[in-house]
Steps between C-alpha positions, in 0.01 A plus 500: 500500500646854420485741723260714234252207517537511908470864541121480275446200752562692772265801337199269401542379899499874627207558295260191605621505831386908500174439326413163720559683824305835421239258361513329842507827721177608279299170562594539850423886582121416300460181678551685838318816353156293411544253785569197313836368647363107626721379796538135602228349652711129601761463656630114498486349830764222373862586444557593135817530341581848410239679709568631849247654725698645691477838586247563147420805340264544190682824457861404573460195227414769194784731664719220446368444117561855450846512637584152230411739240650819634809326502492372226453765279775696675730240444458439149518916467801472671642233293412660183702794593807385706558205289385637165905464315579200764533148336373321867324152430400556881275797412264286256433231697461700755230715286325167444494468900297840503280370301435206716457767765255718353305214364393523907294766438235241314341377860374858524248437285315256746371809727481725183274283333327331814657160332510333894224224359492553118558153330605676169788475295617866554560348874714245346673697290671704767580236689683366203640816471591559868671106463712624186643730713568334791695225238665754321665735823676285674623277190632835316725569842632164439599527175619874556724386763583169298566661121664817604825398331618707173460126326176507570393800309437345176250234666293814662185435253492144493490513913239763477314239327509183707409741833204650307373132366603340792239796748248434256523153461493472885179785545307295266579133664490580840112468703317782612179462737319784379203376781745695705636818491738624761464780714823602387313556134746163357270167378587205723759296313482124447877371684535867616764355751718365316460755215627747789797290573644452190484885458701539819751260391553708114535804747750354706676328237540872321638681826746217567617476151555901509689476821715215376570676186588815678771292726613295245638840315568677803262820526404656784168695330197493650290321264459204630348611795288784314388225258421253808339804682243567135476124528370462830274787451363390238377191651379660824275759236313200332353398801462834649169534668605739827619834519822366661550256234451743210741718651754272557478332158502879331808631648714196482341492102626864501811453632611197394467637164663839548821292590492240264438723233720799591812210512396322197534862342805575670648133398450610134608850514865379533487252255 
């Protein structure tokens, strides 16, 4: 990929990401406005994987939507501009993980659209779409942190690929309960446990494989940690349903990336 063809990636991104979340903020202001906005009415009495009661908040779970796609167009604004003459592999898979961020922002239309016991294949669809995402995130860290190498650069597309068949192909497979939709706005998932765990493991895999990289060449940048801090974050903002657990999730998501980013950017400057 050239970085030409990146930068218009990085554009179309800015632009959908723009127009999705002023779209969102709209829906939201007239759904409050006429009186509309539908909050849960269940809340599972069984432990479900994924879900924690804990401390709940109707609000605090859209706050934490709207801070997935806050960040994510920020970051993709920022990578547009600070990167925009850098050849970094890093930087488009790690575009590719903001996608699988904002893609978040599909369980708000549960509340919006009073969804809670619709059997209906718009209901399925995000779910699907909020599955993609949770596929694609944590697998695009991986191979960031995996295929960073300058050998690796002329393999960029055909990775892109596999991740984006591979989230699909996994969204469409996996089971959704649609009988039951989470208070958290997410469809129950069919083997939501172990779903969860394998996700944890790609995660952990990609922070270990950055911090052995880093020793094996003997840096002493931050990234790793900023990268493990975005990481962590990350995961804590998918299942953020408390005030304390969207705040935590947002500033370590912050954060993590302001590091990583700003020594990824100084790591190219000198080269």
């Amino acid at each position: 990929m050239t970085i030409k063809m990146r930068n218009y990636f990085f554009l179309a991104l800015v632009i959908a990401f723009s127009g999705l979340l002023l779209a969102s903020s709209a829906m939201l202001g007239y759904s409050i406005y006429t009186d509309t906005l539908t909050r849960p009415d269940f809340f599972p009495a069984e432990r479900i994987a994924g879900f924690y009661t804990r401390g709940y908040s109707f609000i605090a779970t859209i706050a934490s939507l709207f801070i997935f796609a806050l960040y994510a167009l920020l970051a993709v604004i920022y990578l547009s501009v600070e990167f925009e003459k850098t050849q970094s592999t890093e930087v488009i898979f790690f575009a590719l993980f903001l996608v699988g961020c904002f893609s978040e922002t599909a369980r708000l239309c549960t509340p919006l659209f009073n969804l809670w016991h619709e059997l209906s294949a718009f209901l399925l669809c995000t779910g699907r779409i909020v599955l993609f995402g949770r596929t694609l995130a944590p697998t695009t860290l991986l191979f960031g942190a995996v295929f960073s190498g300058t050998e690796a650069r002329q393999h960029v597309e055909r990775n892109l690929v596999i991740l984006v068949v591979l989230s699909v192909m996994i969204s469409m497979l996996m089971p959704l309960n649609t009988a039951v939709v989470l208070p958290n706005f997410c469809i129950k998932w069919g083997n939501g446990e172990a779903f969860i765990a394998i996700r944890a493991l790609i995660l952990a895999a990609a922070i270990l494989s950055l911090f052995v990289n880093a020793r094996s060449l003997g840096t002493k940048d931050a990234s790793p940690f900023g990268f493990a801090a975005l990481a962590f974050g990350y995961e804590i903002s998918c299942y953020a349903t408390s005030y304390a657990a969207a705040s935590a999730g947002g500033i370590l998501l912050f954060g993590g990336t302001a590091v990583y980013l700003k020594s990824l950017h100084r790591k190219y400057l000198w080269q």
